[in-house]
C-alpha positions as CSV (number, residue, x, y, z in Angstrom):
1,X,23.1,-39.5,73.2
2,X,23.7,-43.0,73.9
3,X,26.8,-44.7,74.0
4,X,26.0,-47.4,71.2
5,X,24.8,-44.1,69.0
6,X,28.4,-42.0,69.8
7,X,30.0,-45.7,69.3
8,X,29.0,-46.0,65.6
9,X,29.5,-42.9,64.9
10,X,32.7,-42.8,66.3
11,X,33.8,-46.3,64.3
12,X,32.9,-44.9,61.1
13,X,34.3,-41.5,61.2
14,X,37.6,-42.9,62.6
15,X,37.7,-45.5,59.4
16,X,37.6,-42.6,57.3
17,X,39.9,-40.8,59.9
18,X,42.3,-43.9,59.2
19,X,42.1,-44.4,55.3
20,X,43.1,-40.7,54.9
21,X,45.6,-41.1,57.8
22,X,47.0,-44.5,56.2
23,X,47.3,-43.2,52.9
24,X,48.9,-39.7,53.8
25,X,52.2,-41.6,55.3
26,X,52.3,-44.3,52.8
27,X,52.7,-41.9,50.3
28,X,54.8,-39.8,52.2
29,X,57.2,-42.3,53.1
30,X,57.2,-44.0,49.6
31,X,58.4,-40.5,48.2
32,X,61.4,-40.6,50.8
33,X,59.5,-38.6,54.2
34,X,61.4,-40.4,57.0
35,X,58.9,-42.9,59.1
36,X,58.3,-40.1,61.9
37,X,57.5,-36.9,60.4
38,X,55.2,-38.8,57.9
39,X,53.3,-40.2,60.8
40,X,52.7,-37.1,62.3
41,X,51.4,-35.5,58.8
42,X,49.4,-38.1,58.3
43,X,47.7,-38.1,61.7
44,X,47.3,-33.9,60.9
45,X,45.2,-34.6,58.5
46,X,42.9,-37.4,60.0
47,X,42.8,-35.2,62.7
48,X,41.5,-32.2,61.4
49,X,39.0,-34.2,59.9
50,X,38.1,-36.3,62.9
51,X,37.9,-33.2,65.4
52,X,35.3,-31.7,63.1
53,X,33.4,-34.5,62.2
54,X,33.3,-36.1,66.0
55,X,32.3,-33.0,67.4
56,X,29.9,-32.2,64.2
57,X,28.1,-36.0,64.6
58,X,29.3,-38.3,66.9
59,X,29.2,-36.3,69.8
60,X,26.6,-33.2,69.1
61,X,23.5,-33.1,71.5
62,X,20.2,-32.3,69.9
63,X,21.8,-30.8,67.1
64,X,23.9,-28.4,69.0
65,X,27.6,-29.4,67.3
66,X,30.1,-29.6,70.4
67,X,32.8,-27.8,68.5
68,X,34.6,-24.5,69.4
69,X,38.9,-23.5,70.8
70,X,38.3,-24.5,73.9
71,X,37.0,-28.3,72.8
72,X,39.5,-27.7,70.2
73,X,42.7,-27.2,73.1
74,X,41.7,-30.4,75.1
75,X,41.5,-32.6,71.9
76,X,45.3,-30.9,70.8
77,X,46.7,-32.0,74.0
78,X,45.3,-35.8,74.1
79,X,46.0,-35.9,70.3
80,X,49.9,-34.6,71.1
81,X,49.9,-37.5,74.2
82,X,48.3,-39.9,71.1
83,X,50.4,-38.9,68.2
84,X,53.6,-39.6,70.5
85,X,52.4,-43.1,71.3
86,X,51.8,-43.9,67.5
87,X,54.5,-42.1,66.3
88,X,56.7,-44.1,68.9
89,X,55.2,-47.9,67.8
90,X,54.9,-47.1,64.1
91,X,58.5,-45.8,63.8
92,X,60.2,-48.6,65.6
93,X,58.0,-51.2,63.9
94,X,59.8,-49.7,60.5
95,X,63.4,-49.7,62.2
96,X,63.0,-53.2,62.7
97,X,60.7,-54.7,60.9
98,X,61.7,-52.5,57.6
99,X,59.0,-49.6,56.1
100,X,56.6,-52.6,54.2
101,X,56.0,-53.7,58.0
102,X,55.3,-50.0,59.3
103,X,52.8,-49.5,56.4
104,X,51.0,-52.6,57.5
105,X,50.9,-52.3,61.9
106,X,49.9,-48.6,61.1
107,X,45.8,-49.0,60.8
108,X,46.6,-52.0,63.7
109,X,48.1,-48.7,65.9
110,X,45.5,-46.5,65.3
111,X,42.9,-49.3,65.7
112,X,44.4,-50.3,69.1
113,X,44.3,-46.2,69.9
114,X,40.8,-45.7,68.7
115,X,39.6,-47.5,71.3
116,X,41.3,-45.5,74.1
117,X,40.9,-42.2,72.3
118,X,37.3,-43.0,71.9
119,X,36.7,-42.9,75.9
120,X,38.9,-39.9,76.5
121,X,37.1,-37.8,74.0
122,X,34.3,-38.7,75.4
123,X,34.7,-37.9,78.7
124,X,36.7,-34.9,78.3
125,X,36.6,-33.1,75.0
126,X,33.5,-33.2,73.7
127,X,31.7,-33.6,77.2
């Protein structure tokens, strides 16, 4: 599949990836969740959708979905390695910055990881 194809694919599943991510910790935080374990819930559940959705569409060959525990353990590991970085950016941006500014560099994190994620899954998760 060509890389402009995966590329779109990819963009569109991860703004849906993001909305749901987004508006999991905003609302957990605005009910109280402290700024890390909201992040982390938050990227759960865009990630449960992403894994299935990437390896459903984005990066299927011919139909045949690239899906399965094996895919599944590589994309846990580079989402733990991914997950540490956001969690690590987002976080501090809301102890300095205050919770208002964490809610808005979030979708700039995750946009900024996209972008490496994007290659990585590529190469070696759904390969």
């Amino acid at each position: 599949m060509s890389l402009i194809r995966q590329g779109s694919r990819f963009i569109l599943i991860g703004l849906v990836q993001l909305v749901v991510d987004w508006a999991v910790f905003v609302g957990a935080t605005a009910l109280g969740v402290p700024t890390v374990p909201a992040n982390v819930l938050g990227r759960v559940c865009g990630m449960l959708l992403g894994f299935w959705l990437n390896g459903r569409y984005t990066f299927a060959a011919d139909g045949d979905h690239r899906l399965g525990w094996a895919r599944f353990a590589r994309f846990l590991a580079l989402w733990l390695l991914l997950t540490a970085v956001s969690t690590l950016l987002v976080s501090t941006t809301a102890q300095h910055l205050g919770l208002a500014y964490a809610w808005l560099a979030k979708p700039i994190v995750e946009g900024g990881l996209a972008a490496v994620s994007f290659l990585l899954l590529r190469r070696f998760v759904y390969r």
